[in-house]
Backbone as a printed PyTorch tensor [residue, N CA C, xyz], in Angstrom:
tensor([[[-12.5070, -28.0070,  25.6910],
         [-11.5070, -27.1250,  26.2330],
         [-12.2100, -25.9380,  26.8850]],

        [[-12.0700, -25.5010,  27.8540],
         [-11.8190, -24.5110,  29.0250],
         [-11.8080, -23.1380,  28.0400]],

        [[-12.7680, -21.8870,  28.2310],
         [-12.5250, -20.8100,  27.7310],
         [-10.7530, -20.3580,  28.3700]],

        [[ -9.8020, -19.6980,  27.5920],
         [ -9.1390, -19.0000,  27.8010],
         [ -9.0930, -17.6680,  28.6560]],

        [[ -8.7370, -17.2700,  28.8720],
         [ -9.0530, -16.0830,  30.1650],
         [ -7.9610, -14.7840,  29.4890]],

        [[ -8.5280, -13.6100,  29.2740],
         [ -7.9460, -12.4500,  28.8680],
         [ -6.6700, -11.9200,  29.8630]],

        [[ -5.4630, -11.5990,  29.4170],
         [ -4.5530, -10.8570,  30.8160],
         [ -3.6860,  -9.9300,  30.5020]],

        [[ -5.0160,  -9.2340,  30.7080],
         [ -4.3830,  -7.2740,  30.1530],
         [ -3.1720,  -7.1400,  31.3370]],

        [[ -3.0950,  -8.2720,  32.4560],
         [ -2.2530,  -7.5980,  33.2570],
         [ -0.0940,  -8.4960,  32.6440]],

        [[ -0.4810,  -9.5630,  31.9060],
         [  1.0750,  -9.7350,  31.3850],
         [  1.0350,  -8.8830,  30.4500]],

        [[ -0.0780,  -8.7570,  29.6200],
         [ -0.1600,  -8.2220,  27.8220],
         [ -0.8420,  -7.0950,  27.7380]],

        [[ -0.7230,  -6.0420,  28.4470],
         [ -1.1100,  -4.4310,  28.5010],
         [ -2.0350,  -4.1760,  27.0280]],

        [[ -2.6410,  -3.3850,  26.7650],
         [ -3.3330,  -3.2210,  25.5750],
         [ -2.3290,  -2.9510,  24.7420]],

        [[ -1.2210,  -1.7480,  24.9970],
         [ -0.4850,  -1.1920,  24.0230],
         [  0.4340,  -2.3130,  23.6930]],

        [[  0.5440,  -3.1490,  24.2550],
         [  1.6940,  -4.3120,  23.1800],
         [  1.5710,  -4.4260,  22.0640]],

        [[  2.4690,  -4.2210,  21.3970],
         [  2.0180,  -4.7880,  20.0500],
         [  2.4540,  -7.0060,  19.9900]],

        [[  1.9050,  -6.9420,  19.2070],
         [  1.3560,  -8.4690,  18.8660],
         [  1.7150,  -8.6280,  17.6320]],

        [[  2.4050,  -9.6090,  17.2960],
         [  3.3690,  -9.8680,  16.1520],
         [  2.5340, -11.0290,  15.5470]],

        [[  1.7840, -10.8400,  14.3860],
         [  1.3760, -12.1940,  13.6580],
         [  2.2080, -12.4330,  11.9620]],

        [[  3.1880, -13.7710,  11.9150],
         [  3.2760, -14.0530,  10.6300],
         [  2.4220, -13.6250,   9.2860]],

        [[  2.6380, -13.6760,   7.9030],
         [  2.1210, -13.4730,   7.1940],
         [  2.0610, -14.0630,   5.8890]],

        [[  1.5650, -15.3930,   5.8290],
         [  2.0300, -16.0600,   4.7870],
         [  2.0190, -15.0570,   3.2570]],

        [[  2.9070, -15.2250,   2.3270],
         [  2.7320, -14.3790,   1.0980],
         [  1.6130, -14.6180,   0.9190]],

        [[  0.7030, -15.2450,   0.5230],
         [ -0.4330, -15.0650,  -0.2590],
         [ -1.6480, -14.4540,   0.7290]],

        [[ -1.2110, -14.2370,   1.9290],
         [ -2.3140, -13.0290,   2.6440],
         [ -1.8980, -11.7190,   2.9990]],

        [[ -1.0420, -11.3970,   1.9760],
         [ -0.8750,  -9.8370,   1.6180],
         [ -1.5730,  -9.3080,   0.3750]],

        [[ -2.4170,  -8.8990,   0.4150],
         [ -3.0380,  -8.1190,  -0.7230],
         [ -2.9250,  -6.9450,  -1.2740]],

        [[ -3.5180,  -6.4050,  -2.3170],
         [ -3.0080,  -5.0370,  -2.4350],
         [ -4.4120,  -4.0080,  -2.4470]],

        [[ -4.0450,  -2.8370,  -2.0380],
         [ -4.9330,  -1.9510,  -1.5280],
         [ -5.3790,  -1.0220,  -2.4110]],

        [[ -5.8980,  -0.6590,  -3.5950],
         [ -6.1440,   0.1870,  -4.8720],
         [ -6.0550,   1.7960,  -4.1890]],

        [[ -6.8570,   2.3620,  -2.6040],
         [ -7.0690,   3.4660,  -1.6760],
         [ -5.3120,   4.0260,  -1.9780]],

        [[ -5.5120,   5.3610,  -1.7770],
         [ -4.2890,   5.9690,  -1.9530],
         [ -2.8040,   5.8060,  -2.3590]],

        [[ -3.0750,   5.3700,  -3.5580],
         [ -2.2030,   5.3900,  -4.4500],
         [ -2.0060,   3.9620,  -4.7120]],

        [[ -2.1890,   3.2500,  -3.9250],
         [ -2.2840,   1.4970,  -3.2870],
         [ -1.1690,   1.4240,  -2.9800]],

        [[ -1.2310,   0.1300,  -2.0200],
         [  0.0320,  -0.5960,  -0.8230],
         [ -0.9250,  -1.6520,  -0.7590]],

        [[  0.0180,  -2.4620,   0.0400],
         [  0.0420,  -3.9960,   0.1880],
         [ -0.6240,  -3.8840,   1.6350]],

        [[ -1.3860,  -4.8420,   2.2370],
         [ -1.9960,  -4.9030,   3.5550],
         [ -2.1460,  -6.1060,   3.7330]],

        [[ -1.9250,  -6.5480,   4.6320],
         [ -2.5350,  -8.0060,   5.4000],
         [ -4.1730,  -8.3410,   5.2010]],

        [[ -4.0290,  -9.4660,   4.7020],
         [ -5.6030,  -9.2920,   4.4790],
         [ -6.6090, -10.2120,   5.8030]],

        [[ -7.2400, -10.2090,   5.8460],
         [ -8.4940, -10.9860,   6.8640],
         [ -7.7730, -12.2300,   7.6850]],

        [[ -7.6910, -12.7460,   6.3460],
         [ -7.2590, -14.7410,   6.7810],
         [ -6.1890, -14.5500,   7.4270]],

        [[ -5.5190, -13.5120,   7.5840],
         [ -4.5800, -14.3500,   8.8730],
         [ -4.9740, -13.8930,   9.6500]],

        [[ -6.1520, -13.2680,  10.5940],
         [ -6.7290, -13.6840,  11.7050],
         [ -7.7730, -14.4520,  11.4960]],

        [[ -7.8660, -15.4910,  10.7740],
         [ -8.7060, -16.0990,  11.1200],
         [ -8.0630, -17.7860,  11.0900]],

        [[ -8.6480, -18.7520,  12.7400],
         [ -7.7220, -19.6860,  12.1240],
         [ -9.1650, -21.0190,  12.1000]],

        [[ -8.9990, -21.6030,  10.8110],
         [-10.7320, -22.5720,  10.9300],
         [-10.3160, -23.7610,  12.0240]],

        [[ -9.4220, -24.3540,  12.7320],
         [ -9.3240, -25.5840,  13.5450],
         [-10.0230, -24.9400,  14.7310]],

        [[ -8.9460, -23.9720,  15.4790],
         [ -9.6650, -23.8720,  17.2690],
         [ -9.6690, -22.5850,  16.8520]],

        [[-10.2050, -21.5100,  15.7190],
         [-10.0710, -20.4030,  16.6120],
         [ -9.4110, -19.4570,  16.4830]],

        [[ -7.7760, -19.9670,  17.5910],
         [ -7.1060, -19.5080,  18.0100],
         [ -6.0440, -18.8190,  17.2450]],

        [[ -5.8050, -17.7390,  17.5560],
         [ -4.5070, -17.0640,  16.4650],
         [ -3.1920, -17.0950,  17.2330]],

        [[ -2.2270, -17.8050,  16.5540],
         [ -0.8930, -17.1880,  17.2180],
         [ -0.2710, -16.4210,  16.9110]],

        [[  0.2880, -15.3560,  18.1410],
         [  1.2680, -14.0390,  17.6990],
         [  2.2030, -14.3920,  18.8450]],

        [[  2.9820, -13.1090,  18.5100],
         [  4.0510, -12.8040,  19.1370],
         [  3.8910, -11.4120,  19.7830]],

        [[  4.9080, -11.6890,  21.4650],
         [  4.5230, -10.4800,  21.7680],
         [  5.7790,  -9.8040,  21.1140]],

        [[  6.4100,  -8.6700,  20.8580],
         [  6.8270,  -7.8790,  20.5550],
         [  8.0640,  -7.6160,  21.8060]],

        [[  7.6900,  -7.4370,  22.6880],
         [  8.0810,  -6.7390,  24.0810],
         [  9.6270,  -8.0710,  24.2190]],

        [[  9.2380,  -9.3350,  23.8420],
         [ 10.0530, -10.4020,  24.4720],
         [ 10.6870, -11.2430,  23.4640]],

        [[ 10.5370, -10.6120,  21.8140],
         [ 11.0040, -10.9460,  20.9400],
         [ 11.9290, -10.3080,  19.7270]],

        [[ 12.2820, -10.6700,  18.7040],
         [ 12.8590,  -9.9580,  17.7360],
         [ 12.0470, -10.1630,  16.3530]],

        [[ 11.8150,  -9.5730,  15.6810],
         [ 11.4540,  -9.6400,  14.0780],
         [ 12.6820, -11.0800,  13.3810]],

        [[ 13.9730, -11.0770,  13.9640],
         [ 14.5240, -12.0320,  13.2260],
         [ 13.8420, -13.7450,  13.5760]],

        [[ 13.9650, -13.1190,  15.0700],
         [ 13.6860, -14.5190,  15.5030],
         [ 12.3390, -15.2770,  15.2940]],

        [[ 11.1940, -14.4290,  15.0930],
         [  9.9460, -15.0820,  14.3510],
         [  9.9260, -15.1770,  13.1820]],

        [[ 11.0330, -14.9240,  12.9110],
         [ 11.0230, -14.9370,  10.5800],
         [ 11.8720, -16.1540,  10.5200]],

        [[ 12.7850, -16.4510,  11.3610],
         [ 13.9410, -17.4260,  11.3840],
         [ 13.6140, -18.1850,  10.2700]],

        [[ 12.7690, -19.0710,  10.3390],
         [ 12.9320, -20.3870,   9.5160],
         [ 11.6210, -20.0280,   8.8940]],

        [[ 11.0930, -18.6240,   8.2060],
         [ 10.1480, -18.4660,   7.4310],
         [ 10.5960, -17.2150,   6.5420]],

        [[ 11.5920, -17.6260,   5.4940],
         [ 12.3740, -16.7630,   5.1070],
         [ 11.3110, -16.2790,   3.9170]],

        [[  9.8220, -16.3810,   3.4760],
         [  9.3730, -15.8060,   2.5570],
         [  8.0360, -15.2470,   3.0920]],

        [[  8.1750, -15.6810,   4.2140],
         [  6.7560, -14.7610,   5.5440],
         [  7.0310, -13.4650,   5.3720]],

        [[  5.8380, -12.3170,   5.6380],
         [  6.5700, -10.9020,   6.4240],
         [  6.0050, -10.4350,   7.5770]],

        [[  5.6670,  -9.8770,   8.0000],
         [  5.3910,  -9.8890,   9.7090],
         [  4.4850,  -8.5710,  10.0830]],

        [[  3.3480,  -8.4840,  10.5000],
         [  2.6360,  -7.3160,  11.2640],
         [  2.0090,  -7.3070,  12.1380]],

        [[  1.9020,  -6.2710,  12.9800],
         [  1.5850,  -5.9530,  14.1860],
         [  0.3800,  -5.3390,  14.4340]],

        [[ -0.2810,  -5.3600,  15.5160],
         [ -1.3340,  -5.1390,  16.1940],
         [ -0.9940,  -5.3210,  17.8370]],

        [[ -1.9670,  -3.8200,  18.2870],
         [ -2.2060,  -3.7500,  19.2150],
         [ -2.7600,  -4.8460,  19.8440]],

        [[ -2.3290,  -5.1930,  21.3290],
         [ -3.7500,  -6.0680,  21.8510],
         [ -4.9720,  -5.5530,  22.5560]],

        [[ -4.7430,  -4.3940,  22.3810],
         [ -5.8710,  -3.2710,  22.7320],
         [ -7.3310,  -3.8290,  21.4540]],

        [[ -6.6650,  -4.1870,  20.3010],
         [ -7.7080,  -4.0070,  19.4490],
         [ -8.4940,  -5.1810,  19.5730]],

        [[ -7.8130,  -6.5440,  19.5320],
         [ -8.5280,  -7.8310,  19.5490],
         [ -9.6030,  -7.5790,  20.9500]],

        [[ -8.9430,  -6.9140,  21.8890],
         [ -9.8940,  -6.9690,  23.4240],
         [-11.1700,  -6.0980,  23.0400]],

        [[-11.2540,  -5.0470,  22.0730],
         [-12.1220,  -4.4290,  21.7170],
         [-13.4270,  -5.0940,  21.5130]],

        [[-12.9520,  -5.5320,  20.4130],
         [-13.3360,  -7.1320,  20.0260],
         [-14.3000,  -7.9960,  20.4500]],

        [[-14.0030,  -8.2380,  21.5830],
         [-14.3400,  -9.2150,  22.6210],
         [-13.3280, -10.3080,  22.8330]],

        [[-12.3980, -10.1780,  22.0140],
         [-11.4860, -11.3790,  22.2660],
         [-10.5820, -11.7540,  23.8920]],

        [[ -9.7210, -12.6820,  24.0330],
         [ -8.8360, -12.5830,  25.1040],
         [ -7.6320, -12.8950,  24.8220]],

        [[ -6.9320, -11.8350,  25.0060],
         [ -4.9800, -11.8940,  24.6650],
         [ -4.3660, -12.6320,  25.5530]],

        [[ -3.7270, -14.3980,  25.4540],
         [ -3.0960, -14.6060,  26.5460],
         [ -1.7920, -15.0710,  25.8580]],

        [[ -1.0770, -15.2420,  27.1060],
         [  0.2110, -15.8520,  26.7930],
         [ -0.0350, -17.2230,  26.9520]],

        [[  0.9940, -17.4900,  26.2100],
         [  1.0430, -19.0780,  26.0070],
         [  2.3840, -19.3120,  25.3590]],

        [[  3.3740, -19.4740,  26.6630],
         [  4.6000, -19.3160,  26.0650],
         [  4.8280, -21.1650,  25.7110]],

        [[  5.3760, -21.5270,  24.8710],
         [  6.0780, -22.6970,  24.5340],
         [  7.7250, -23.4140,  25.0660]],

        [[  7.7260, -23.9850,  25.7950],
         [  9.1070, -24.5080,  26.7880],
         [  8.7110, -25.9000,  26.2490]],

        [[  9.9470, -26.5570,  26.2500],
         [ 10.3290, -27.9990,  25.8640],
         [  9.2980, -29.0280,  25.1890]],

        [[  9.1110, -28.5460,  24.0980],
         [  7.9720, -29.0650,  23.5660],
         [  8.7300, -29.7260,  22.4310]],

        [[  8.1990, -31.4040,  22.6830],
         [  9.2170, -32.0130,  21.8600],
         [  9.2440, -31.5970,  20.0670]],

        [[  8.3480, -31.0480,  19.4460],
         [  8.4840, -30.6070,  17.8470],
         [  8.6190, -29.1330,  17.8740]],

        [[  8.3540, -28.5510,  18.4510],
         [  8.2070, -27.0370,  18.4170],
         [  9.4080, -26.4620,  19.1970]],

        [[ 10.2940, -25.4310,  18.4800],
         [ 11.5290, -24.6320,  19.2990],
         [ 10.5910, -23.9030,  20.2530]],

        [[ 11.2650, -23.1510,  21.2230],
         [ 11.4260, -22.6510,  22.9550],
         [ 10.6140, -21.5260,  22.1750]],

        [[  9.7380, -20.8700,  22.3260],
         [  9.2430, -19.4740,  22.1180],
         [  8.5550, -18.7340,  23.7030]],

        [[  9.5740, -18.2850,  24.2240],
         [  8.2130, -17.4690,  25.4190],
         [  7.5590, -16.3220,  25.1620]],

        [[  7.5840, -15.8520,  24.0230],
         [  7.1410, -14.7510,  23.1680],
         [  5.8000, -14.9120,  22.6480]],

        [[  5.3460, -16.3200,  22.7720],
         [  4.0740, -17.3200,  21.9440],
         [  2.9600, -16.2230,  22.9900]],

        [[  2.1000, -16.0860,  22.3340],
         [  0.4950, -15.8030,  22.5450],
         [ -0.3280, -16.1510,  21.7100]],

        [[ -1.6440, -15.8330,  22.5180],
         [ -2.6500, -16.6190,  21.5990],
         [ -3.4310, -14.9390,  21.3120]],

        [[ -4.3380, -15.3850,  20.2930],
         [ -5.8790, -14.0860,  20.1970],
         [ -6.9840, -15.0990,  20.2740]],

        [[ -7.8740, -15.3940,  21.2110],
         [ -8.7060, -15.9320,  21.6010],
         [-10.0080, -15.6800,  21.3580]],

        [[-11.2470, -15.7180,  19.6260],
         [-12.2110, -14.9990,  20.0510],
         [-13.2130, -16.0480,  20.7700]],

        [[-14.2490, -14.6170,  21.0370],
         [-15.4900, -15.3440,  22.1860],
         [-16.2400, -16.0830,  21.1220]],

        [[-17.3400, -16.4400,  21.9430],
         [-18.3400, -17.6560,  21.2090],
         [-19.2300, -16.8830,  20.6490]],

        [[-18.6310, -16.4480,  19.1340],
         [-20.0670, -15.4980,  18.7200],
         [-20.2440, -16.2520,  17.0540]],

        [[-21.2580, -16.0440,  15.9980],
         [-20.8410, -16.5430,  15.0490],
         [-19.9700, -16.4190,  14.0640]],

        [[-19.5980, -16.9880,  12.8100],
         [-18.8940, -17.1070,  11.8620],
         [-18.8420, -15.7100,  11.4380]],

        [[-20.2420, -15.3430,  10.9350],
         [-20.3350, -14.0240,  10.5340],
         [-19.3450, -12.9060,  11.4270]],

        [[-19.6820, -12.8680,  12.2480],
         [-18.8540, -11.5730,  13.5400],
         [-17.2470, -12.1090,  13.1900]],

        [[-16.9980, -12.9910,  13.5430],
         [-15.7580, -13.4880,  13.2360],
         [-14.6240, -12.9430,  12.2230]],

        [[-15.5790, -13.1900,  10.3690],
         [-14.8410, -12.6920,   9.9690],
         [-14.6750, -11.5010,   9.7040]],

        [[-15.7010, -10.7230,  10.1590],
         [-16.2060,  -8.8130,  10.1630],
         [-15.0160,  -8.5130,  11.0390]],

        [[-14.6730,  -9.6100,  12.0890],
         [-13.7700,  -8.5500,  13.1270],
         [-12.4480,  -9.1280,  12.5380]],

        [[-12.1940, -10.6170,  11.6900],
         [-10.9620, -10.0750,  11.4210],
         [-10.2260,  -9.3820,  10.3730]],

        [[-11.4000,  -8.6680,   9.8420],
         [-11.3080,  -7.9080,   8.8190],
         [-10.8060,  -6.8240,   9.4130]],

        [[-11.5620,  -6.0970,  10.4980],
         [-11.0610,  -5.1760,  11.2820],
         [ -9.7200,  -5.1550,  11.5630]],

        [[ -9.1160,  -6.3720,  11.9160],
         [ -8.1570,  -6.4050,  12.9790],
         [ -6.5060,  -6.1850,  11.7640]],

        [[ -7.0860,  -6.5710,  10.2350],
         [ -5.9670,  -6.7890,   9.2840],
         [ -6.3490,  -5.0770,   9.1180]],

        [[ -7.3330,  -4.8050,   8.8520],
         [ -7.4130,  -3.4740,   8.7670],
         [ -6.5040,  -2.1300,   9.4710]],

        [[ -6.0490,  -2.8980,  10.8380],
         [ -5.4190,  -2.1690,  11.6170],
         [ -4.4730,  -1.8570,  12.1340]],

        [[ -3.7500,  -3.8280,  11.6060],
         [ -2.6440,  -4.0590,  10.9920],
         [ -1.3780,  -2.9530,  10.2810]],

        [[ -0.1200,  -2.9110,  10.7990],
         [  1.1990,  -2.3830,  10.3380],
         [  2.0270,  -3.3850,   9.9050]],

        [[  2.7530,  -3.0010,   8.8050],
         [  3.7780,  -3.9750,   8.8820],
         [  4.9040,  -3.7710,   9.7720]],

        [[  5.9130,  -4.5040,  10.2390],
         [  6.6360,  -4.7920,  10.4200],
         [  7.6400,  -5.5610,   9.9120]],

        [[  7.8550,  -6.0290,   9.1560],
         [  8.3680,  -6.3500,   8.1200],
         [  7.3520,  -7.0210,   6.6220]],

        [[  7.9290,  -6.5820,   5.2150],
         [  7.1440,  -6.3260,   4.0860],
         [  7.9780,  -7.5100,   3.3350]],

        [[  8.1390,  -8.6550,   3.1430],
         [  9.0240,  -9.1410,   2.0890],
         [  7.9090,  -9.0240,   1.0320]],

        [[  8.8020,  -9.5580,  -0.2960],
         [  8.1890,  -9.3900,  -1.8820],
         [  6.6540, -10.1870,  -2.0110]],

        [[  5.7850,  -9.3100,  -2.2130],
         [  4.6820, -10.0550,  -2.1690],
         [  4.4380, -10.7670,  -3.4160]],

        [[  3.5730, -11.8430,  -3.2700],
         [  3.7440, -12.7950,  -4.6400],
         [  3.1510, -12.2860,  -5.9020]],

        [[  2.7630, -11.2750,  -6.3240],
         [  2.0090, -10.6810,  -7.3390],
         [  3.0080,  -9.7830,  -7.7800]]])
């Protein structure tokens, strides 16, 4: 497969970028007083790579929770992944015979660097992480 190509010009830096959150990659934070944070693994995905989010701008919080009623949802800039080195593209989803209509779909694309960098930056990236929506974390 073809590197992906970055496009600050659909996906501006300041978008925010909506990634799912399975319960068990919310952790808890002991730092000021402690809270719950997104932890690493959900930017990181081991098949291609590739992370899927949502842009924000062309979606709703209901409509990416729809049929993941025990997910909770946070956001990131795409300013930060580009920091990165990564590339923010769209990749909207139309008539795809298993998958519902999403034109909201993007990808986080990182470059060809190793494992190590990888998970340093998506440590960063949960690090920088807001929620947007918090359901009951499993602990």
């Amino acid at each position: 497969m073809s590197p992906r190509l970055d496009d600050p010009v659909s996906i501006p830096d300041d978008e925010d970028l909506w990634r799912r959150v399975y319960p068990a990659q919310a952790c808890f934070k002991q730092l000021d007083g402690g809270h719950w944070r997104p932890s690493s693994a959900m930017f990181l995905d081991r098949t291609t790579g590739e992370v899927s989010v949502h842009r924000a701008s062309l979606t709703t919080a209901g409509l990416v929770l729809a049929r993941y009623p025990r997910h909770s949802l946070a956001a990131i800039k795409a300013a930060i992944p580009r920091r990165l080195g990564y590339a923010v593209c769209p990749d909207p989803i139309m008539n795809d015979p298993v998958r519902d209509d999403d034109p909201a779909h993007a990808l986080i694309c990182p470059p060809g660097i190793g494992s190590g960098k990888i998970k340093a930056n998506a440590r960063e990236m949960a690090q920088a992480a807001a929620w947007v929506v918090l359901r009951n974390p499993p602990y």
